[in-house]
C-alpha positions as CSV (number, residue, x, y, z in Angstrom):
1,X,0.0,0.0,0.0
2,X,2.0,3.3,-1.4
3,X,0.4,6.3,-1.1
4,X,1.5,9.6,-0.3
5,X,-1.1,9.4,2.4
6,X,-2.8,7.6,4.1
7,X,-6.5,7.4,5.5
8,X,-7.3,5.3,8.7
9,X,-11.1,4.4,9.9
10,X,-12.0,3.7,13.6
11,X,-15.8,2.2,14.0
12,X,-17.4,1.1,17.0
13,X,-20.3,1.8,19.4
14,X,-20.1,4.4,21.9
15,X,-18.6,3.1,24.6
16,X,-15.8,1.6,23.0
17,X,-13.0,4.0,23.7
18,X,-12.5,5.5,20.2
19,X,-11.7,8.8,20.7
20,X,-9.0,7.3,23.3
21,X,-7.6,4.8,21.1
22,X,-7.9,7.1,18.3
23,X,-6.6,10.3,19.9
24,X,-3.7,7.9,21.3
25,X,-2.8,7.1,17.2
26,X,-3.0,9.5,15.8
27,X,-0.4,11.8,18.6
28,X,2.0,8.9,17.6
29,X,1.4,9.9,13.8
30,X,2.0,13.2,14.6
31,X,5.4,12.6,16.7
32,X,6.2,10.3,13.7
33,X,6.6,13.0,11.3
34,X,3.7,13.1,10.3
35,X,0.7,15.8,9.3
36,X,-2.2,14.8,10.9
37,X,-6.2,15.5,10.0
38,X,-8.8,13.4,11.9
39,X,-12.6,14.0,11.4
40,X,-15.3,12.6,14.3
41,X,-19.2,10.8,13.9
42,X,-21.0,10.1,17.0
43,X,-24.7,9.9,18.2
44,X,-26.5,11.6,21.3
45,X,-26.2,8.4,23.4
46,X,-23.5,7.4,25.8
47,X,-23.3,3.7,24.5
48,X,-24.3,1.8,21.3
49,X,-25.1,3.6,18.0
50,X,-22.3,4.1,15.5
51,X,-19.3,6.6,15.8
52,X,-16.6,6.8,13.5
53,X,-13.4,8.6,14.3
54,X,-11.3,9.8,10.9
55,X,-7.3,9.6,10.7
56,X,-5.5,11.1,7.5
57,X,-2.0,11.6,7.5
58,X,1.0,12.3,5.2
59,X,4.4,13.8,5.6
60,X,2.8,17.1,3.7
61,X,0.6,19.2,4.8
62,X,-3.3,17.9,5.0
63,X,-6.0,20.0,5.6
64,X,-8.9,18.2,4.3
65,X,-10.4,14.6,5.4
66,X,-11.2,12.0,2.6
67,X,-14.2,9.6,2.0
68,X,-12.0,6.5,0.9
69,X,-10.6,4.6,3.1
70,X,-7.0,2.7,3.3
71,X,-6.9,1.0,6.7
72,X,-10.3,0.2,8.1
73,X,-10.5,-0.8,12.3
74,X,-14.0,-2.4,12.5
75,X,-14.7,-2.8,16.2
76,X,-18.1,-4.5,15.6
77,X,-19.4,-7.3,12.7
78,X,-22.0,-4.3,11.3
79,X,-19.1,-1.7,10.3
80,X,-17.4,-4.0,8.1
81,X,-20.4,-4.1,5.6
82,X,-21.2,-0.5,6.4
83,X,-18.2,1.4,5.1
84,X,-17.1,-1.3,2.6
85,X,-18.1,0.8,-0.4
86,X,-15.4,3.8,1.2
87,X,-12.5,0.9,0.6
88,X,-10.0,1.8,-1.5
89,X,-8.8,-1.0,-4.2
90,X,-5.5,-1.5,-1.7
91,X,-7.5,-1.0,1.6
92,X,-7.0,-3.4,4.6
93,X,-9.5,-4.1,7.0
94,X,-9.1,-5.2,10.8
95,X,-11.2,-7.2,12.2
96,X,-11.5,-9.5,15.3
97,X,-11.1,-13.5,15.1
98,X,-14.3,-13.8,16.9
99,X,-16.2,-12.0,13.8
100,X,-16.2,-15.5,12.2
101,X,-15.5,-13.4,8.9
102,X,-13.8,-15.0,5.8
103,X,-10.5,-14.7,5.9
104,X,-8.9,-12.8,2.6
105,X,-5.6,-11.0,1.8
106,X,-7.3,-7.4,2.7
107,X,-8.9,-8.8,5.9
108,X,-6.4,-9.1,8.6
109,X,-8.5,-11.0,11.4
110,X,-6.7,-10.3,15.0
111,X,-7.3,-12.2,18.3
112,X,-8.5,-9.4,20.2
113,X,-9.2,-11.4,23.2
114,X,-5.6,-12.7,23.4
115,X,-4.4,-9.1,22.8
116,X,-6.4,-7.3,25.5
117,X,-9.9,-7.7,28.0
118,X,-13.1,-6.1,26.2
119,X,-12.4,-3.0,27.1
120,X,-9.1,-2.4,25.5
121,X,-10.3,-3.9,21.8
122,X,-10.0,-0.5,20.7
123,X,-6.4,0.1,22.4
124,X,-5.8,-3.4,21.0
125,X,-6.6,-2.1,17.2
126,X,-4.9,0.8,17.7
127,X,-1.5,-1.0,18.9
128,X,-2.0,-3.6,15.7
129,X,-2.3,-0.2,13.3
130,X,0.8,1.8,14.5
131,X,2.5,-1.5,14.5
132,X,1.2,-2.2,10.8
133,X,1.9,1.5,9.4
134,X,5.5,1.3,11.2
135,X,5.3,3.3,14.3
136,X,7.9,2.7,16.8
137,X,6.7,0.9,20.3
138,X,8.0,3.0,22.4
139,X,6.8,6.0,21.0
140,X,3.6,5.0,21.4
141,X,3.9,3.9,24.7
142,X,4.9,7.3,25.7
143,X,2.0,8.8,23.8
144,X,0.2,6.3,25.9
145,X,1.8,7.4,29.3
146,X,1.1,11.6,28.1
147,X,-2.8,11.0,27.8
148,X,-3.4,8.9,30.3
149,X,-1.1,10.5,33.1
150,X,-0.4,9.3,36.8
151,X,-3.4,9.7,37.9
152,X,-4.5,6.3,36.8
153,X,-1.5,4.1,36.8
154,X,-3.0,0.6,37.1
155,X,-4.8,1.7,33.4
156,X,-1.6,2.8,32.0
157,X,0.0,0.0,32.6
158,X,-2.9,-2.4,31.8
159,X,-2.5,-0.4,27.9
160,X,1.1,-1.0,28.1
161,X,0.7,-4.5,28.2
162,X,-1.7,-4.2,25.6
163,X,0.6,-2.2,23.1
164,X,3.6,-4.9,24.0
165,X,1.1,-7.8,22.9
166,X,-0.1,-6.7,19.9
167,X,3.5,-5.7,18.8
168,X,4.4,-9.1,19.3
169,X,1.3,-10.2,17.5
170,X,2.2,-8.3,14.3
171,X,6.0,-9.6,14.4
172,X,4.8,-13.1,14.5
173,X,2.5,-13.0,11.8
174,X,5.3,-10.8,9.3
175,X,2.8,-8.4,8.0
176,X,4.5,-5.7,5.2
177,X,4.2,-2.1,6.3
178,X,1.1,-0.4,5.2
179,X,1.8,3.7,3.9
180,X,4.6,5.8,3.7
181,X,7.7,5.5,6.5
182,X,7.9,7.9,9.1
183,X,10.2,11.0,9.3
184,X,11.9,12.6,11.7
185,X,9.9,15.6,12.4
186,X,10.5,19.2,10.8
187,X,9.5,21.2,13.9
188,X,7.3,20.5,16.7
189,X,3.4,19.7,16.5
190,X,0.6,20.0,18.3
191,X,-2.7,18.1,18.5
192,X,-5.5,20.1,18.9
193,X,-9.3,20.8,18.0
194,X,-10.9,24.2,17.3
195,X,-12.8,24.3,20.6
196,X,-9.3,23.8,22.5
197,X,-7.7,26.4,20.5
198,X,-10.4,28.9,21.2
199,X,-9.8,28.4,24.6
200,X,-6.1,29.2,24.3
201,X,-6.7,31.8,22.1
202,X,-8.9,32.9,25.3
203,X,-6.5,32.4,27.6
204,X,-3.6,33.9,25.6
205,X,-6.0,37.5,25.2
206,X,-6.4,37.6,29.5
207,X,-9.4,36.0,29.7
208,X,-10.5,36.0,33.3
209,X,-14.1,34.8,33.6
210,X,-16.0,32.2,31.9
211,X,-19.6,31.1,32.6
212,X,-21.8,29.1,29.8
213,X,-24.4,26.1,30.3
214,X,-23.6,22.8,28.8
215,X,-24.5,22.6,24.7
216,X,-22.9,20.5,22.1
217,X,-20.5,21.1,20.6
218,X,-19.9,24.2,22.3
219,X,-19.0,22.3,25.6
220,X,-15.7,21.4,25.2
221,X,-14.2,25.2,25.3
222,X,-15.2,25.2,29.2
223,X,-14.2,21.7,29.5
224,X,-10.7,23.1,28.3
225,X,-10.7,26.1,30.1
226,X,-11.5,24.3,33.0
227,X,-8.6,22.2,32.9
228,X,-6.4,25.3,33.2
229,X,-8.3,27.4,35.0
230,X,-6.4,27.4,38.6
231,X,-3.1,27.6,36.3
232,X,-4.0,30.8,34.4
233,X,-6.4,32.0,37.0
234,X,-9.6,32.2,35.0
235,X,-12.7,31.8,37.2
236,X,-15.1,28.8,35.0
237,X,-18.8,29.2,36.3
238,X,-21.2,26.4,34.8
239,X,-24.6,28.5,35.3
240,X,-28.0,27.0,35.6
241,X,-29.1,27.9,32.1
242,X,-27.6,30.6,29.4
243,X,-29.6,33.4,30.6
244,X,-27.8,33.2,33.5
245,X,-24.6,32.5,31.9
246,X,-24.7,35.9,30.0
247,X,-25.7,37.7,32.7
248,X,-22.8,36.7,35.0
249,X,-20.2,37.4,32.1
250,X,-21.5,40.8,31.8
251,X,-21.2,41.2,35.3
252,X,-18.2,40.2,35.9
253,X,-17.2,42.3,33.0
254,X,-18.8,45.3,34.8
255,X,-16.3,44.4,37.4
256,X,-13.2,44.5,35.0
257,X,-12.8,40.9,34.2
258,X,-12.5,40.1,30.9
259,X,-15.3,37.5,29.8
260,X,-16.7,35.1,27.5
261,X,-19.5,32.8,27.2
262,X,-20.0,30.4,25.2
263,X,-23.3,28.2,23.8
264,X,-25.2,26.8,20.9
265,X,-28.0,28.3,19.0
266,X,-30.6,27.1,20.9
267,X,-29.0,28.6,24.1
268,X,-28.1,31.5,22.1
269,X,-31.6,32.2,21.4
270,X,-32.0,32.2,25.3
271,X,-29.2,34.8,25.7
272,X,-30.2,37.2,23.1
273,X,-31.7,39.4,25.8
274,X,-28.3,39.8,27.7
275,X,-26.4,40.8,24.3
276,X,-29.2,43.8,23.9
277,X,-28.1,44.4,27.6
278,X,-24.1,44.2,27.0
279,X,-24.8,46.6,24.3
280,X,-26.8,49.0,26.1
281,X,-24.4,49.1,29.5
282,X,-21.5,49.3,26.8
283,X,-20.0,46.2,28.9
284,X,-17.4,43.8,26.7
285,X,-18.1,40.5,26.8
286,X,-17.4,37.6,24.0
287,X,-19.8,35.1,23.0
288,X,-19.1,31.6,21.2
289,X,-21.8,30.1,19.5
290,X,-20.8,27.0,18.0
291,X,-23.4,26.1,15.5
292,X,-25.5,23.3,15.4
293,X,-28.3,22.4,12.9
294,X,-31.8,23.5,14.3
295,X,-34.2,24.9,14.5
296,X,-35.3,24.1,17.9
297,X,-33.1,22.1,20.1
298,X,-31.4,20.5,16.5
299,X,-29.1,17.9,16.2
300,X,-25.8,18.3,18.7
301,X,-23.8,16.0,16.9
302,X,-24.6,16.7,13.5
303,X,-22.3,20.3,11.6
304,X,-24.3,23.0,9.7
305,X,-23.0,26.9,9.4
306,X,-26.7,28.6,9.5
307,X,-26.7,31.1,12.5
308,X,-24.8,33.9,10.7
309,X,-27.6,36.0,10.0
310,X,-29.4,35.4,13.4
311,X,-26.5,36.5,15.2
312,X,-25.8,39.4,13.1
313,X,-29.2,40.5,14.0
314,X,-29.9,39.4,17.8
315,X,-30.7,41.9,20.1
316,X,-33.2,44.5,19.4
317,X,-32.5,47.9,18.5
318,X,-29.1,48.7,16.6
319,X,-25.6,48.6,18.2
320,X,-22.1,48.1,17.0
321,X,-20.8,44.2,16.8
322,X,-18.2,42.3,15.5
323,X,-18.7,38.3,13.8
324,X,-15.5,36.4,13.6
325,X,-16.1,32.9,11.9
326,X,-12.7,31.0,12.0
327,X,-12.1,28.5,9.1
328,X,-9.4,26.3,11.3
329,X,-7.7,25.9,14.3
330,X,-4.8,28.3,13.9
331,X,-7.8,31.2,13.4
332,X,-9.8,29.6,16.2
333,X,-7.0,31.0,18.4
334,X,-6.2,33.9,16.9
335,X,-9.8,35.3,15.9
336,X,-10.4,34.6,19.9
337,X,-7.6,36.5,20.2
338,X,-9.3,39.7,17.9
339,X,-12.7,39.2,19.9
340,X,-11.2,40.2,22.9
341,X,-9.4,43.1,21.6
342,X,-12.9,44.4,19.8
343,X,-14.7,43.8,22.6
344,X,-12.1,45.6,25.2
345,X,-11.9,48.4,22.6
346,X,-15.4,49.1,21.9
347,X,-17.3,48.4,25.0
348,X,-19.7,45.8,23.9
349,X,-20.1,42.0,22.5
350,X,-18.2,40.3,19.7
351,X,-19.3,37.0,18.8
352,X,-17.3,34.1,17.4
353,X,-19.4,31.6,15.1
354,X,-17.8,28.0,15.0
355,X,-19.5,24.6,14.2
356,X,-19.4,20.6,15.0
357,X,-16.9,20.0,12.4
358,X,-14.3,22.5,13.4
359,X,-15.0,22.0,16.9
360,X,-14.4,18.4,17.1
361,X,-11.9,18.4,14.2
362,X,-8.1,17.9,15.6
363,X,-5.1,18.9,13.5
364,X,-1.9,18.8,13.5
365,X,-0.5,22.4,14.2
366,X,2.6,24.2,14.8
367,X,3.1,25.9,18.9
368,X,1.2,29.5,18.8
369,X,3.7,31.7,20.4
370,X,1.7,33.0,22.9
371,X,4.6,33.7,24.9
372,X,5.5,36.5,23.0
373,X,1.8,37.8,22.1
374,X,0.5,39.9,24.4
375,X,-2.5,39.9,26.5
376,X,-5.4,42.0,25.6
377,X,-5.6,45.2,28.0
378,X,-9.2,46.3,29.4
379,X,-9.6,49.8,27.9
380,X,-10.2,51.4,31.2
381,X,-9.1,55.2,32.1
382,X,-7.0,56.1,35.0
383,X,-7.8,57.5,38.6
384,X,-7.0,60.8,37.0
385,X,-9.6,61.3,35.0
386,X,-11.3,64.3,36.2
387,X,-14.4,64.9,37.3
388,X,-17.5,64.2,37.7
389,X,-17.1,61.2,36.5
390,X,-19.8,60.5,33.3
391,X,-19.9,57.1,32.3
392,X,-21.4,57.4,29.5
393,X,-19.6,61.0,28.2
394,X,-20.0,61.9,24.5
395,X,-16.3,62.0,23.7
396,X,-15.2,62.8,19.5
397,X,-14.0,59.5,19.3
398,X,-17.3,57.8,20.2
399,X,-15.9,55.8,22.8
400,X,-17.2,56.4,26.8
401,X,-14.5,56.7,29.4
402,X,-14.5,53.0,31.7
403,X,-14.0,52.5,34.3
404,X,-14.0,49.7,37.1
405,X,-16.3,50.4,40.6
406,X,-14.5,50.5,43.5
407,X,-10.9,50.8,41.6
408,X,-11.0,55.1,41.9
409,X,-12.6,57.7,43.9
410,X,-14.8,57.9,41.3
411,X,-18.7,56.7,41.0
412,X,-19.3,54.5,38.6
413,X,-23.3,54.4,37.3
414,X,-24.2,52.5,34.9
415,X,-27.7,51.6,33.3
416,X,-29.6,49.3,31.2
417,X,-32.5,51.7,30.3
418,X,-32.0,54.6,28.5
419,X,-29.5,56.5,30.1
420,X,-28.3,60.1,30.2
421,X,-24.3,60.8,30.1
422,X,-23.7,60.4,33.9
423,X,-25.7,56.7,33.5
424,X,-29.0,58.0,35.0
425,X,-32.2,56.9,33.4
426,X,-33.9,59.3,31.2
């Protein structure tokens, strides 16, 4: 099998461990030399159904997923006859033993239960495919030991054994590499997804307060942020629905935290209120709607890019906005990145639109250097500013002087009616 790349299939039931087994891959591909695309397919149910999880990969760049399939890892009977028609002429399949299936020269039959307990099939697959397409051992072990961590050392090992097995298993049997060699790697890589690099991005712009409600596929930014919150010292706060998710980011903008929220359009049509009353207070705040087909509640799992023109319209009355709609990863972190600055420099909400497919899509990507960008600076005046204070001042440039209550001698009124100059209602 000689192709400049090469595109592996992972299908099971939810349940199975794909995304683990997959994720665990396709890192090793990645630290191989390797450019690295994978795709995702799963259902709204925590076992059964039919997920898929995608692999291409070439020593090039990839950007884009394909339909045909070289290396096929069917973790139940059904997928083998489901994705036959994606097989490419060349295309190998693995299968278990216990299938019963007829054995050919594409169909490499592997005794899973030899290899590895029920619950490691997938580990077990995934071993038997980095052995096939030439992936060193122990670089995959150390992939295995940088997912799993510590924290669970009695799994880590039990996958270690796993990997060792089905090593052996392939060396036994004298199967000829499948796909290109690997490399030695240009510069350094990164696995990530579009919700992960929207919360760096984020993160790198000074974020310092994030509230939301749970909604796929948007979940997974606070489930990132989250994981570095007591690092970077961002306060997460899952509310208990989006109205009350906006209206905590707002405050805590109104207390000089830089904020974001983020939801799906179903809960965006929920917060649509708040954003008329970010807009009105002049408060920053970013909002991340990661798109998901609707109307309605939709479908969570499923990718569709139609929520342009209802967020370019929410909120009644007119005010200024900004829409950023990354098409990667790399923009997922930067346009974050340009939200925050809008927001901070114009006193009100930005939105960023993303959707299923780049959300769950990961990619190989070179280190952002956030080290060296720098974070995004609250537009807020100094204790200086004469008085009395007028939060809401007519100024040439059309922007209010900010600032933050209790920070200055100053008092700081602000309304969500109409409002004169000093913030009192009219």
């Amino acid at each position: 099998m000689a192709s400049k790349d090469l595109s592996i299939l992972i299908c099971g039931e939810a349940g199975q461990g794909l995304v683990t087994g997959g994720t665990i891959l396709a890192k090793a591909l990645m630290r191989s030399g390797f450019r690295v695309v994978v795709t995702q397919s799963y259902e709204s149910r925590i076992r059964g159904g039919h997920n898929t999880f995608a692999i291409r990969y070439a020593l090039g760049r990839v950007i884009t997923p394909r339909e045909s399939v070289d290396l096929l890892l069917a973790l139940t009977p059904a997928t083998v006859d489901m994705h036959r028609s994606q097989l490419t002429p060349h295309a190998r399949t693995i299968v278990d033993t216990a299938y019963g299936l007829a054995r050919s020269d594409s169909q490499i039959a592997v005794p899973f239960r030899e290899l590895a307990e029920p619950r490691m099939f997938t580990m077990a697959a995934s071993a038997v495919a980095a052995a096939l397409l030439g992936l060193e051992r122990d670089l995959l072990g150390q992939t295995v030991n940088d997912l799993l961590g510590t924290k669970h050392p009695e799994l880590t090992e039990a996958n270690q054994k796993v990997l060792s097995k089905a090593y052996e298993w392939v060396g036994q049997n004298g199967f000829p590499r499948l796909g290109p060699p690997p490399a030695p790697q240009a510069s350094p890589q990164m696995l990530m997804d579009g919700n992960e690099a929207i919360a760096a991005g984020a993160m790198s712009a000074g974020v310092r307060f994030c509230s939301y409600y749970p909604m796929t596929p948007g979940s997974s930014i606070m489930q990132a942020m989250i994981t570095h919150a007591k690092r970077v010292g961002v306060v997460v706060e899952q509310a208990e629905d989006e109205i009350a998710a906006i209206n905590m980011a707002i405050g805590a903008s109104y207390a000089g935290a830089p904020s974001m929220v983020s939801t799906s359009g179903g809960g965006f049509a929920l917060m649509v209120e708040g954003v008329s009353l970010a807009a009105m207070m002049e408060t920053p705040v970013v909002v991340v709607v990661a798109q998901r087909p609707g109307p309605a509640t939709g479908l969570p799992t499923r990718t569709e890019q139609a929520d342009l023109e209802f967020v370019l319209h929410s909120g009644h009355g007119e005010f200024p906005r900004a829409i950023f709609a990354p098409a990667d990863v790399e923009e997922c972190f930067h346009l974050t990145r340009r939200a925050f600055d809008l927001a901070e420099k114009y006193q009100g909400p930005m939105f960023l639109l993303t959707d299923q497919f780049l959300a769950d899509s990961l990619r190989s990507v070179e280190p952002f250097d956030a080290a060296n960008l720098p974070t995004v600076a609250p537009q807020v005046a100094g204790a200086d500013l004469p008085g009395p204070y007028r939060r809401y001042a007519i100024t040439d440039t059309g922007l209010s002087p900010r600032l933050v209550p209790c920070e200055t001698p100053h008092l700081v009124i602000t309304d969500s009616d109409e409002h004169d100059e000093e913030g009192h209602i009219t």
